[in-house]
DRENLUM-528390 format. One line per 10 residues: number of its first residue (from 1); for each residue x, z, y of C-alpha. Coordinates in pm, 1 decimal, decimal comma, always signed. Each point is the difference from the previous one (the first is absolute). Layout:
BEGIN
NUM	X Z Y; ...
END
This chain:
BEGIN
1	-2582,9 +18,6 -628,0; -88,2 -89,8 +369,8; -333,5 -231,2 +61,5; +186,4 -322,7 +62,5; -321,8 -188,9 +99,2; -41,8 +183,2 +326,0; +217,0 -101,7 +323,0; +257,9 +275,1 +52,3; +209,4 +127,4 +377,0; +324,3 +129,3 +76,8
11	+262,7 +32,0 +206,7; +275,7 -175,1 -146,1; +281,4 +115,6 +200,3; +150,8 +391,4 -4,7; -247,2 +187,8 +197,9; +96,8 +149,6 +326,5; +98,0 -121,5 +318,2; +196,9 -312,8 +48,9; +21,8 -350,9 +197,4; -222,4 -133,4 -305,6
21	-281,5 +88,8 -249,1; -124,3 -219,1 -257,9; -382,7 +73,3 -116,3; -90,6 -237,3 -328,1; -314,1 -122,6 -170,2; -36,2 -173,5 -287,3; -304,3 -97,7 -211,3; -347,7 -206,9 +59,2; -120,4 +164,7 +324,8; +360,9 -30,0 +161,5
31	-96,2 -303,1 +231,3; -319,6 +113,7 +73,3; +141,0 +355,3 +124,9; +263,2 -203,8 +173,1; -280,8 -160,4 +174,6; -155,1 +280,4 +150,7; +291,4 +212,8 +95,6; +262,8 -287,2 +170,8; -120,9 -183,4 +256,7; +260,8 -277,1 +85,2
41	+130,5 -110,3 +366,3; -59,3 -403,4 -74,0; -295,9 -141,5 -204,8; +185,0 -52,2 -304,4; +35,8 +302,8 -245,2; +210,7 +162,5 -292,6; -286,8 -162,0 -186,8; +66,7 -413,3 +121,1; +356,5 +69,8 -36,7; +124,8 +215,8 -343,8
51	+372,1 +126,5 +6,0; +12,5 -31,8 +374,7; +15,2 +276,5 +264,5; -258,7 -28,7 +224,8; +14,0 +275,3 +335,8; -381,5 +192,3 +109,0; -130,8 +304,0 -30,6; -74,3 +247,4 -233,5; -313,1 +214,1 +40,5; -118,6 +336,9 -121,7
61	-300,0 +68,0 -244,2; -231,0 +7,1 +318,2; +97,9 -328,9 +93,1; +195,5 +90,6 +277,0; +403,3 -96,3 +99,5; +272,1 +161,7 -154,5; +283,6 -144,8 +14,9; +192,5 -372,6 +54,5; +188,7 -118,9 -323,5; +47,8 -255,9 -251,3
71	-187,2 -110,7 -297,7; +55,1 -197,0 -316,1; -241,4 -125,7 -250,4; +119,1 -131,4 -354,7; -251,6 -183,5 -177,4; -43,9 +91,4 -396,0; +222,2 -74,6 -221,2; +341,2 -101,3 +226,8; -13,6 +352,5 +125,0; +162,5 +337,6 -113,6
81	-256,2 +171,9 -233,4; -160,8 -377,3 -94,7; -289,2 +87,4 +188,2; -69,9 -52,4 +364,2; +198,2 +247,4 +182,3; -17,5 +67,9 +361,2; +276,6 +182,4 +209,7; +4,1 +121,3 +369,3; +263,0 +67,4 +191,6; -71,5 +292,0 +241,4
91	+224,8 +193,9 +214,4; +135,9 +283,6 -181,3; -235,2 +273,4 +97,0; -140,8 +210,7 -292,3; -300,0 +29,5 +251,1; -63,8 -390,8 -31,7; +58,2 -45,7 -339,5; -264,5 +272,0 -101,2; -263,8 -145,1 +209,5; +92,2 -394,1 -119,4
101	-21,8 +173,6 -441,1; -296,3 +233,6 +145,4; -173,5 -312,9 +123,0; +93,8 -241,5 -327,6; -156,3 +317,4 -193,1; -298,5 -32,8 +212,8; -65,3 -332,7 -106,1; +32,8 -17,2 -346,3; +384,5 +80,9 -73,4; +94,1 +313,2 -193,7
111	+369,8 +200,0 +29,9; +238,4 -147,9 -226,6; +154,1 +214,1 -272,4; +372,5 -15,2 -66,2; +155,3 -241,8 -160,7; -347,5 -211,5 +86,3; +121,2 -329,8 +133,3; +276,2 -37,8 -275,8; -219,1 +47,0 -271,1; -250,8 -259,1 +86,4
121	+282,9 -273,6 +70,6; +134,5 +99,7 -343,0; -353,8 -94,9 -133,5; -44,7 -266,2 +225,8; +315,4 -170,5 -200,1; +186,6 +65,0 +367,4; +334,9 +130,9 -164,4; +130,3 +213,8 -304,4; -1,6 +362,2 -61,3; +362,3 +29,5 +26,6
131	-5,4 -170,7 +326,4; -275,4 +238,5 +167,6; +202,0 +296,6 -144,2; +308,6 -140,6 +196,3; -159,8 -78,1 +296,3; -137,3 +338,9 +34,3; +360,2 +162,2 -48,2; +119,7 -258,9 +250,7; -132,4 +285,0 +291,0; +228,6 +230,1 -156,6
141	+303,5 -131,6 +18,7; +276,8 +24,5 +283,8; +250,1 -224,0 -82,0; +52,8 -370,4 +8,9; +89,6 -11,4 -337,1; -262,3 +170,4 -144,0; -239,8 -197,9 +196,5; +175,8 -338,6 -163,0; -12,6 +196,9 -335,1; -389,1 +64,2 +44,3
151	-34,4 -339,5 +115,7; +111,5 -137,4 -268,1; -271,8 +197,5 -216,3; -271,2 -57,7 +264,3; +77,2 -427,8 -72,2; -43,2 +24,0 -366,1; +342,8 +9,6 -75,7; -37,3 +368,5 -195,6; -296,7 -171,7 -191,0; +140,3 -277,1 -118,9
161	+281,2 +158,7 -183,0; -281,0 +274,0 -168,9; -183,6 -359,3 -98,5; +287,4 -143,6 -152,2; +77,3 +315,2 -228,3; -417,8 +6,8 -54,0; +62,3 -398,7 -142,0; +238,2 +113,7 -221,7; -153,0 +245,3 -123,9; -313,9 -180,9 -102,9
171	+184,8 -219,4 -181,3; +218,6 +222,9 -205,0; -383,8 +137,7 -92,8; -93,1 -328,6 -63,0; +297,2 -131,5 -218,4; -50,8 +359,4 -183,3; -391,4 -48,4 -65,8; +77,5 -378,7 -126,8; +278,3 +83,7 -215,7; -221,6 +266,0 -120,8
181	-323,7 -233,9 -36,2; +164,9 -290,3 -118,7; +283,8 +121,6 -188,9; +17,8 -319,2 -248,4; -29,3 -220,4 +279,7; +272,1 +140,4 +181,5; +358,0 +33,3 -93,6; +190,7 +282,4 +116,6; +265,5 +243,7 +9,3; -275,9 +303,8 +13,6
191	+224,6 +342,6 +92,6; +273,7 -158,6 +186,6; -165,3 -273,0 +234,2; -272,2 +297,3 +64,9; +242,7 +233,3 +143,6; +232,6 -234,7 +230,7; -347,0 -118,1 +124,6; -101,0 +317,7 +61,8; +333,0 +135,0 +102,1; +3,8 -256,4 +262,3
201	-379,5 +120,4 +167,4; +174,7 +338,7 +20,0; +328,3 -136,0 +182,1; -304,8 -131,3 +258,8; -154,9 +333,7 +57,9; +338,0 +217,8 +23,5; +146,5 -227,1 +188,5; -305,8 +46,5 +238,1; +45,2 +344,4 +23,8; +350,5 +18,3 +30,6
211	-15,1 -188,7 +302,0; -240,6 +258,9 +103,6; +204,7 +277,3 -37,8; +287,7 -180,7 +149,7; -226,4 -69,0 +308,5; -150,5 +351,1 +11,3; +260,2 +134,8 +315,0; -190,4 -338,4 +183,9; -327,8 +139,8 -10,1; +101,0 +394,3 +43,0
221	+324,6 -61,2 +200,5; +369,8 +103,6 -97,9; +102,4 +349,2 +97,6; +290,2 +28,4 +146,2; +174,9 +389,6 +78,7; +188,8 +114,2 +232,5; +247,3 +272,3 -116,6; +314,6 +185,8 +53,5; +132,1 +312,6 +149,5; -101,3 +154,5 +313,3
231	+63,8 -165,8 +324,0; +123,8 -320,6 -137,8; -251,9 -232,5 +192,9; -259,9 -0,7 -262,8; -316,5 +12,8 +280,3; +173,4 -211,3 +212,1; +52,6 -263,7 -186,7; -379,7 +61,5 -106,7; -45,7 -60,2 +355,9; +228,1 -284,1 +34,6
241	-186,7 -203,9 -260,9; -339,2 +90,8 +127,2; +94,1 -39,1 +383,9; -161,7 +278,3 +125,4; -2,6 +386,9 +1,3; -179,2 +75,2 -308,2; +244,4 +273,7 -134,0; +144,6 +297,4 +196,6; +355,5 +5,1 +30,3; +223,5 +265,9 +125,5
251	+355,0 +135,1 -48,7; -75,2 +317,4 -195,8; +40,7 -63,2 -392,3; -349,0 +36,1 -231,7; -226,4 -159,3 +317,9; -166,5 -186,0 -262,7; -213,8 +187,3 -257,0; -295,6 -196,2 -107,1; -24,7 -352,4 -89,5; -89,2 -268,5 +241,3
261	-119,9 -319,7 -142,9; -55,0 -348,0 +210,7; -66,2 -388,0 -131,3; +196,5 -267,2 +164,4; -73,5 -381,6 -74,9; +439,7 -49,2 -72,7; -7,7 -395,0 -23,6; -326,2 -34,0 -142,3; +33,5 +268,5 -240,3; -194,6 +336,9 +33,3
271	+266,6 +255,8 -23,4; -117,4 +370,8 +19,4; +292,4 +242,8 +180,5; -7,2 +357,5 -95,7; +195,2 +206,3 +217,8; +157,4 +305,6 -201,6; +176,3 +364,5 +100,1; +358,6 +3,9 -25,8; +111,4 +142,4 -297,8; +226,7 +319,5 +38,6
281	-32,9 +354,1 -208,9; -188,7 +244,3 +283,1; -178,4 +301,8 -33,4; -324,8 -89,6 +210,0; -240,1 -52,2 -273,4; -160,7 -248,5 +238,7; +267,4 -231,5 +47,1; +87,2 +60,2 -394,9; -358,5 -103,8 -92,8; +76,7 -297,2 +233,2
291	+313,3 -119,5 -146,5; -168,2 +54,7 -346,0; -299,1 -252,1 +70,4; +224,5 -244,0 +170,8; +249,6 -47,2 -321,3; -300,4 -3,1 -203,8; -195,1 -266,4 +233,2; +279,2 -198,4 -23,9; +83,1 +39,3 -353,1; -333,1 -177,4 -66,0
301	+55,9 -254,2 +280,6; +90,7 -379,3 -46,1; +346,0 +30,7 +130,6; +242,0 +258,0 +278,5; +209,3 -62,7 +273,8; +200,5 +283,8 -53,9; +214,9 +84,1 +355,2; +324,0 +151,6 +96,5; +170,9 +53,0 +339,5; +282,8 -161,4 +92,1
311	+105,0 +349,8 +170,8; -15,3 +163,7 -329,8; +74,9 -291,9 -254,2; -98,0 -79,4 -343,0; +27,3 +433,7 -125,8; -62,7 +156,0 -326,5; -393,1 +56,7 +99,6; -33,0 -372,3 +86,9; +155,0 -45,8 -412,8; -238,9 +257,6 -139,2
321	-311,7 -139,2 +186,6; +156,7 -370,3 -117,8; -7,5 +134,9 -395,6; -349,9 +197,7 +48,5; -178,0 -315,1 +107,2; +174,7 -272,5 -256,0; -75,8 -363,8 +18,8; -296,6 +78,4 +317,3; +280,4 +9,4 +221,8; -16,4 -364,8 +149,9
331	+275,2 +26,6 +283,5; +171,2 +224,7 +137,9; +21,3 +41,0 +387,1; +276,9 +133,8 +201,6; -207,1 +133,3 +330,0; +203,2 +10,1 +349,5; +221,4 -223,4 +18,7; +28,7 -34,3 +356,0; +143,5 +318,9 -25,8; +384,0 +66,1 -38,0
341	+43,8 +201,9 -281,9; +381,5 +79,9 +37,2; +190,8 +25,8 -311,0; -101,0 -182,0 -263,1; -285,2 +163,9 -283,8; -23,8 -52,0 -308,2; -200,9 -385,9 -67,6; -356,1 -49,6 -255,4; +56,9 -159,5 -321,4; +96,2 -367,5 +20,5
351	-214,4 -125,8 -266,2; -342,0 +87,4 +180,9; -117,0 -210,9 +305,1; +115,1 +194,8 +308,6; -102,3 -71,0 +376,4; +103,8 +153,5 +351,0; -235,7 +81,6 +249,5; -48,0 +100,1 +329,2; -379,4 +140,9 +64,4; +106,6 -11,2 +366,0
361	+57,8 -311,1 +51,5; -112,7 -188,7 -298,2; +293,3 -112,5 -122,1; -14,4 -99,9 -331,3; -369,5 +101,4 -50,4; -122,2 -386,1 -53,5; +286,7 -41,7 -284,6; -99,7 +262,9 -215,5; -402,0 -65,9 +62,4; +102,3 -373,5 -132,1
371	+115,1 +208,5 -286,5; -304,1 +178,0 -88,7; -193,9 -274,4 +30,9; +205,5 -208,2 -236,6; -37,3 +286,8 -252,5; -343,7 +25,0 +18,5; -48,1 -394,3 -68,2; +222,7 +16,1 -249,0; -266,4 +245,7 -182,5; -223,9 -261,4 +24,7
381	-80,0 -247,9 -286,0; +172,2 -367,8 +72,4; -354,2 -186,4 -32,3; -274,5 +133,1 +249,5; -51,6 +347,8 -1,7; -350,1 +61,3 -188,6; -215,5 +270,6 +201,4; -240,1 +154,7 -306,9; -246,4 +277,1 +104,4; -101,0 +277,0 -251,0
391	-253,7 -199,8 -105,0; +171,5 -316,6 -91,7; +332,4 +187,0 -186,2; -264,3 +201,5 -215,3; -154,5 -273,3 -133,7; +325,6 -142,5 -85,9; +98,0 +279,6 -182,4; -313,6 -13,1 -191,9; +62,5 -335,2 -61,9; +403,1 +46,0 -126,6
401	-170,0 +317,4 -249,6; -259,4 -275,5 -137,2; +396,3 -216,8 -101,6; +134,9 +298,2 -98,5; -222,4 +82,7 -249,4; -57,1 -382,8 -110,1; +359,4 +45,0 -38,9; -4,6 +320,2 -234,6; -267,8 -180,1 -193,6; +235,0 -267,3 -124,7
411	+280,7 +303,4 -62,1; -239,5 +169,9 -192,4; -43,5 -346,5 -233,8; -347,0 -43,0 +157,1; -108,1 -374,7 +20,5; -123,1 -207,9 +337,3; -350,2 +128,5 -64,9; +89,0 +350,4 +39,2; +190,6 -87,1 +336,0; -233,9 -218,9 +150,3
421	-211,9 +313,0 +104,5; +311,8 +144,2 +194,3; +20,7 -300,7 +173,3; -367,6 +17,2 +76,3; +75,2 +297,8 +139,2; +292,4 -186,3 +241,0; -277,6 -265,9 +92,8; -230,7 +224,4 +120,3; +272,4 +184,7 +213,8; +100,3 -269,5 +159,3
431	-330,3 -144,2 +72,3; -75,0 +332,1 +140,8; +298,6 -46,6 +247,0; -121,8 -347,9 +116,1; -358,6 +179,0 +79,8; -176,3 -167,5 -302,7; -265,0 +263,6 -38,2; -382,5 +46,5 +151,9; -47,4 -7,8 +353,4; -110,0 +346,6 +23,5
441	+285,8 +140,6 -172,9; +251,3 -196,4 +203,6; -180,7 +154,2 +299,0; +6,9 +394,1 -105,9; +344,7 -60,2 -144,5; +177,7 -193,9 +286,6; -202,7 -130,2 +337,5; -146,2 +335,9 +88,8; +359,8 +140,5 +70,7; +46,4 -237,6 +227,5
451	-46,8 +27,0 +403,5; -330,3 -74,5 +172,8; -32,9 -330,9 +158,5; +253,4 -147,2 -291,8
END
């Protein structure tokens, strides 16, 4: 566990170059540093004026200029971490922002460790566990709906639903310890009112993770193939969709032999494309290893556009690859249709959504992305999705096992006594999840995976 008496540094933003670096401070010495390494352009300072920006120079560890920026003092405890915290806004140089942490380590700051800042507001009183988890994950995400998602973690909104199964839970222990206690006193219906109680407090915590599962494809993204025969359009439409050159596409069959993978944000949603070879029997154990990987990468994907030519129509290969890849197949997409196919070919099955396309000249393109996008909501839970990291779903877990076994208690004729140390077990769980343990374990277990300057 970190030294949280001494005043810590670190840049706060992604390192690198940029328009903008942040460098942070935050304990007892943070004014005084603040002091000796800004000197402001009026009379008035960060220091006569808390929360404001105030323009002047920062200055090296030898006192001398460094750069022109902005700086920000928050007086302890309406400030991030609870303690007075200090932040300067320097042009994004890594050059400057060494010198400004070199000279806040010169007097009387030490480096930061990850996960630093967060810790000390959580034991300031700043904020939740589950709220400083979310906010970390918040720099991970790409999409606007995962960042809504996160936010509503990062507000309390995760935490307050964990509380509200914690409640319940301590008072099914409670009822169970009185009834047990005071059994004269109080009149029940012992086996039966045990169990619905109980049976409810479960409902609570699989519901929970449920909603986790359903919202897993949020956090990780849905995958979404791209499959059919050769020379049906598959990398163009990859292209299409991504709007720029990513795949190579030419006119001679089995061009595509690997798999080519690429995020898009699709309407808020993080859908992952996988680009796959087009499936034919060949003797070139290259392009058979290809076609190989690419049914089995999308065998274990979320869903497959599987294509067809409108030259060719819907053909006996197009059926096979249908039958091979069951209920993944989310559309199916006739490719060139800006072409004139002459007589007519044989059409896909009726009863499966079916699109046209043109990769040319987009026809069509924004009608069936509607259509993935749809699907991939329609994974999603009705309520808000619930984002849970490892962490948070294992504890869960541990905490359904402690009902489960409460539960075989009373099936093997055992009384509330001999259940009530199951459910102990749930408590604890649960209170583990909400970051009820001792400081230093929260830090090894949690804050020192997160980033520097967090």
């Amino acid at each position: 566990m970190p030294d949280i008496t001494a005043t810590i540094v670190a840049e706060a933003t992604p390192p690198g170059r940029g328009g903008l670096s942040v460098v942070r401070l935050s304990g007892a010495k943070s004014l005084e540093i603040l002091h000796q390494i800004f000197s402001p352009r009026t009379t008035a300072g960060p220091w006569n004026s808390p929360r404001q920006l105030v323009l002047g120079q920062f200055l090296d560890a030898k006192g001398l200029p460094l750069d022109v920026g902005l700086a920000v003092f928050f007086a302890s405890p309406a400030s991030f971490t609870g303690e007075d915290v200090v932040e300067c806004n320097l042009h994004g140089s890594p050059a400057v922002v060494e010198a400004v942490k070199r000279a806040c380590v010169s007097l009387g700051a030490r480096p930061a460790l990850p996960g630093e800042f967060s810790f000390r507001a959580l034991l300031n009183g700043r904020a939740g566990l589950l709220e400083f988890e979310a906010a970390n994950e918040m720099a991970s995400f790409e999409t606007a709906l995962q960042a809504r998602s996160g936010g509503i973690a990062a507000a309390g909104g995760l935490r307050s639903r964990i509380e509200a199964v914690r409640s319940k839970v301590l008072e099914l222990a409670a009822a169970w310890e009185a009834r047990i206690e005071f059994p004269e006193d109080i009149a029940t219906e012992k086996g039966t009112t045990a169990q619905n109680e109980l049976a409810a407090a479960k409902e609570d915590v699989s519901n929970l993770l449920a909603g986790s599962r359903a919202s897993r494809p949020l956090r990780r993204g849905w995958r979404v193939a791209i499959c059919g025969a050769p020379n049906v359009g598959k990398s163009s439409l990859f292209n299409a969709i991504l709007q720029r050159e990513r795949a190579l596409v030419t006119p001679h069959p089995g061009t595509t032999r690997d798999i080519l993978e690429e995020t898009i944000d699709l309407q808020g949603l993080p859908v992952i494309l996988l680009d796959t070879a087009g499936v034919r029997d060949s003797d070139d154990p290259v392009e058979k290893l290809g076609v190989e990987r690419g049914l089995e990468a999308a065998r274990g994907a979320d869903g497959v556009l599987l294509l067809y030519s409108k030259e060719s129509g819907w053909r006996r290969e197009e059926e096979s690859l249908a039958a091979s890849l069951g209920d993944k197949v989310i559309a199916l997409v006739e490719t060139k249709c800006d072409l004139d196919s002459g007589a007519d070919k044989a059409p896909p099955p009726s009863e499966m959504a079916n699109f046209s396309i043109s990769n040319l000249t987009g026809d069509g393109l924004s009608r069936l992305m509607d259509h993935v996008a749809a699907w991939a909501l329609g994974m999603l839970p009705q309520e808000a999705p619930l984002l849970l990291n490892e962490r948070q779903i294992a504890a869960l877990k541990r905490a359904e096992e402690g009902f489960a076994e409460a539960e075989s208690s009373f099936s093997s004729g055992y009384t509330e006594e001999v259940a009530l140390a199951a459910i102990g077990d749930a408590i604890r769980a649960i209170d583990d999840l909400l970051g009820k343990r001792p400081p230093e374990e929260l830090y090894d277990l949690i804050f020192s995976k997160f980033c520097i300057g967090k």
